[in-house]
Structures are given as C-alpha cells and as structure tokens.
Backbone as CSV, one residue per row, in Angstrom:
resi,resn,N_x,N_y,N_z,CA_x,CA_y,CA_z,C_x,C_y,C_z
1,UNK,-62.365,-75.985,89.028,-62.044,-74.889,88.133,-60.563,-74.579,88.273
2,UNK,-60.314,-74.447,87.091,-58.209,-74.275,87.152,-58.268,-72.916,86.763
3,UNK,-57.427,-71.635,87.413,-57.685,-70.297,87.584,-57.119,-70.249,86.386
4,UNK,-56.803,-69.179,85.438,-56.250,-68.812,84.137,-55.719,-67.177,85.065
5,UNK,-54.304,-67.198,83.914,-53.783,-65.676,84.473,-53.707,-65.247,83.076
6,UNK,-54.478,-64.300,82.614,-54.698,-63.086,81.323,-53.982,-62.670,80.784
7,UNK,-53.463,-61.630,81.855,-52.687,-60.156,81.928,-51.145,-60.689,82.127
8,UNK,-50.255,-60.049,80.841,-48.799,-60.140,81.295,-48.216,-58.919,82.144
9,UNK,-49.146,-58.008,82.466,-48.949,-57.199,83.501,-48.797,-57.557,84.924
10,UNK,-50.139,-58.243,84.805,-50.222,-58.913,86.217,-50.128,-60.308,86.311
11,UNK,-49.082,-60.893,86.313,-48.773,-62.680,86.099,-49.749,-62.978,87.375
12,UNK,-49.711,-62.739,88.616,-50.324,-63.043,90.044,-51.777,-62.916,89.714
13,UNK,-52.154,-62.093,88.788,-53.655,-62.173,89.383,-54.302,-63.367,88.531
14,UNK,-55.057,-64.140,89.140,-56.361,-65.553,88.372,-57.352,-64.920,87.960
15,UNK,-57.977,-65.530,87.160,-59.499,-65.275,87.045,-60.114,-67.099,87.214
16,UNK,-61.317,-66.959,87.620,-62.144,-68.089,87.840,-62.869,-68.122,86.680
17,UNK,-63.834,-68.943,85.572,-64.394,-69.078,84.812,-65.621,-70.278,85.149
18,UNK,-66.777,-70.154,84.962,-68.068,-71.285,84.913,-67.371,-72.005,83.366
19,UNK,-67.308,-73.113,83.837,-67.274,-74.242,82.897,-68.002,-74.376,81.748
20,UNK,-69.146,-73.834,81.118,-70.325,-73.632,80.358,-69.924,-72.367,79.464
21,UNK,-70.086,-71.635,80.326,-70.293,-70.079,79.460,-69.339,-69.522,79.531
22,UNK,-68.058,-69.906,80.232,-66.594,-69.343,80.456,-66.909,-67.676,80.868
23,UNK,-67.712,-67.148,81.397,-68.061,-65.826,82.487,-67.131,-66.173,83.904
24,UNK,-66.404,-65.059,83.783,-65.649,-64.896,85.286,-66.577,-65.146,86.428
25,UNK,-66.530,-65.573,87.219,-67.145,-65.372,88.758,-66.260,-65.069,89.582
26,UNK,-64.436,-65.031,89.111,-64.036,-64.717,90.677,-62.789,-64.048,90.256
27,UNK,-62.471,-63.278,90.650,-60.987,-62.801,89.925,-60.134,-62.956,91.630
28,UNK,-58.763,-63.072,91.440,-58.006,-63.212,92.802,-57.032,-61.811,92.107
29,UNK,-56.496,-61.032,93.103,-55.707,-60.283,92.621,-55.037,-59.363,94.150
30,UNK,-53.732,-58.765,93.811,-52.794,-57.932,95.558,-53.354,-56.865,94.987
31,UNK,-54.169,-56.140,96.188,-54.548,-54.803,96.325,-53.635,-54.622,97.297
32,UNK,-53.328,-52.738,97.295,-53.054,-52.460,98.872,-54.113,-52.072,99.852
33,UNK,-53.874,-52.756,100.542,-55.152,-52.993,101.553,-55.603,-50.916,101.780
34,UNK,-54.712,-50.371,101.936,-55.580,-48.574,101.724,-56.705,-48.446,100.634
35,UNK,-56.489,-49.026,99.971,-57.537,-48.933,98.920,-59.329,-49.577,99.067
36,UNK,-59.022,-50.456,100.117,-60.286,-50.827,100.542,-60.502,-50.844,102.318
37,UNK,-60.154,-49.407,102.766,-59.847,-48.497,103.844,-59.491,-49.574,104.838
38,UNK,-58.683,-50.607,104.571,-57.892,-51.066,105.901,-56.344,-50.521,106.445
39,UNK,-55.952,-50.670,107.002,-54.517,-49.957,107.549,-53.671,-50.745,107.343
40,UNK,-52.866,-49.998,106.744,-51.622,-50.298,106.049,-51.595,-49.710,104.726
41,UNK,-50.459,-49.849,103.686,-50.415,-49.952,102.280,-49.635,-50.859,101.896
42,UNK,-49.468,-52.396,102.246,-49.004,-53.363,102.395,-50.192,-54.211,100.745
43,UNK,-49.687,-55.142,99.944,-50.591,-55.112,98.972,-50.893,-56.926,99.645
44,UNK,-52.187,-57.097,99.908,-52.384,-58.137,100.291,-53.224,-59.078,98.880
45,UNK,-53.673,-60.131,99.104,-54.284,-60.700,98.488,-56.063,-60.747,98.298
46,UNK,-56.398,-60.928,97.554,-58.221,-60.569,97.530,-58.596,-61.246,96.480
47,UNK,-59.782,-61.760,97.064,-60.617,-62.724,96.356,-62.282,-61.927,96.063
48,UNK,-62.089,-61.498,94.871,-63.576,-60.932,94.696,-64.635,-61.229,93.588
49,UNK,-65.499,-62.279,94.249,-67.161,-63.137,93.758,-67.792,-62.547,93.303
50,UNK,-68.249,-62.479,92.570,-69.609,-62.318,91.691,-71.094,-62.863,92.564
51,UNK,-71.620,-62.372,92.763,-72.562,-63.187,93.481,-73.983,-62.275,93.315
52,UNK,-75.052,-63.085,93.622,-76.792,-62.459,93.201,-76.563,-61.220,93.988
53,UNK,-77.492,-60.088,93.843,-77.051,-59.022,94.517,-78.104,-59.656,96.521
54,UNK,-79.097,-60.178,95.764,-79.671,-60.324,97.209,-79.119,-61.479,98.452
55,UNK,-77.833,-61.683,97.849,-77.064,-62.373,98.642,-75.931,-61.231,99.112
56,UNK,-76.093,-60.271,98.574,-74.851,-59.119,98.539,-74.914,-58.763,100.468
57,UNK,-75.870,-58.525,100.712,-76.209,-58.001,102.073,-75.445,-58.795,103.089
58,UNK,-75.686,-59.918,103.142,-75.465,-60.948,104.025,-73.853,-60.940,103.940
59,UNK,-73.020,-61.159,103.044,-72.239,-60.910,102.806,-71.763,-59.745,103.415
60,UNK,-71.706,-58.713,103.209,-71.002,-57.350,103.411,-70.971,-57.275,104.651
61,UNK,-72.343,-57.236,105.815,-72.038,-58.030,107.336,-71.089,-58.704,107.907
62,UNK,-70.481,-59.326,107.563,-69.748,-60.512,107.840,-68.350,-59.720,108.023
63,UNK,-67.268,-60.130,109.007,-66.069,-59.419,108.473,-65.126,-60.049,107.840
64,UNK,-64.376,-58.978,106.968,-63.212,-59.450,105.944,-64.403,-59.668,104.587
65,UNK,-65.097,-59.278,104.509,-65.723,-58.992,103.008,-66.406,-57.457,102.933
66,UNK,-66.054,-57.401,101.463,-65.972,-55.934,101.221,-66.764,-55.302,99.623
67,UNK,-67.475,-54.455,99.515,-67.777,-54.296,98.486,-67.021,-54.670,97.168
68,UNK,-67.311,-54.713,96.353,-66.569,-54.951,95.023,-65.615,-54.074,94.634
69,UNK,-64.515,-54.848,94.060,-63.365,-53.927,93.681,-63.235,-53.709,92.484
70,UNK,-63.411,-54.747,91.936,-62.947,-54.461,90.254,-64.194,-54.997,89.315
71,UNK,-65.262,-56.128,90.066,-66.525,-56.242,89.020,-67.293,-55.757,89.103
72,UNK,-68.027,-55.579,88.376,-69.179,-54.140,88.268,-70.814,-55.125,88.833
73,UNK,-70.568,-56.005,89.189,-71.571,-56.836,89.705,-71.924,-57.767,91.196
C-alpha cells in the first residue's frame, strides 16, 4: 500500500487505503504527545489502525498503543 497525503494543511500526515474499497485503515499523523496524556508537548509521530473492536482490548494492554485519536472506529 503507497500512503496518499490529502490535506494541503497537513503535507506530513498519510492515509493508508484497502486496495478494493479504497476505506482508510490507517492514517499516520504528529500529535503532541499531551494530547494523548504522555509528557511532553513535543509533536511526535502516530500511527492510528482501524481494527475489529474485539481485537481493541488486546491492543490497548500492550504499551505505546492508545485509544483512537482521530477514527471513530
């Protein structure tokens, strides 16, 4: 998958697309890490999946993954 950038706001951020139905599964985009209560306000990089919700659990356990930031899924 070759990322596509959208937004001429945000040249940096990708989106991921399924080959078929062209639906995002992954957007990459610099948050500042305060925003998803880590320390600092330094704007790091983030990768945030789409994924089944009953895989959501397993996930969120783990460290360095974090609820969803910007997809509603």
């Amino acid at each position: 998958v070759k990322p596509e950038y959208p937004w001429i706001k945000y040249p940096d951020y990708a989106v991921l697309r399924h080959g078929g139905n062209k639906k995002w599964f992954a957007v990459i985009m610099g948050i500042p890490k305060n925003r998803l209560g880590i320390k600092g306000d330094e704007v790091a990089d983030f990768v945030n999946f789409k994924c089944a919700p009953f895989v959501l659990d397993s996930f969120l356990g783990e460290k360095g993954f974090y609820p969803a930031y910007h997809m509603n899924k």
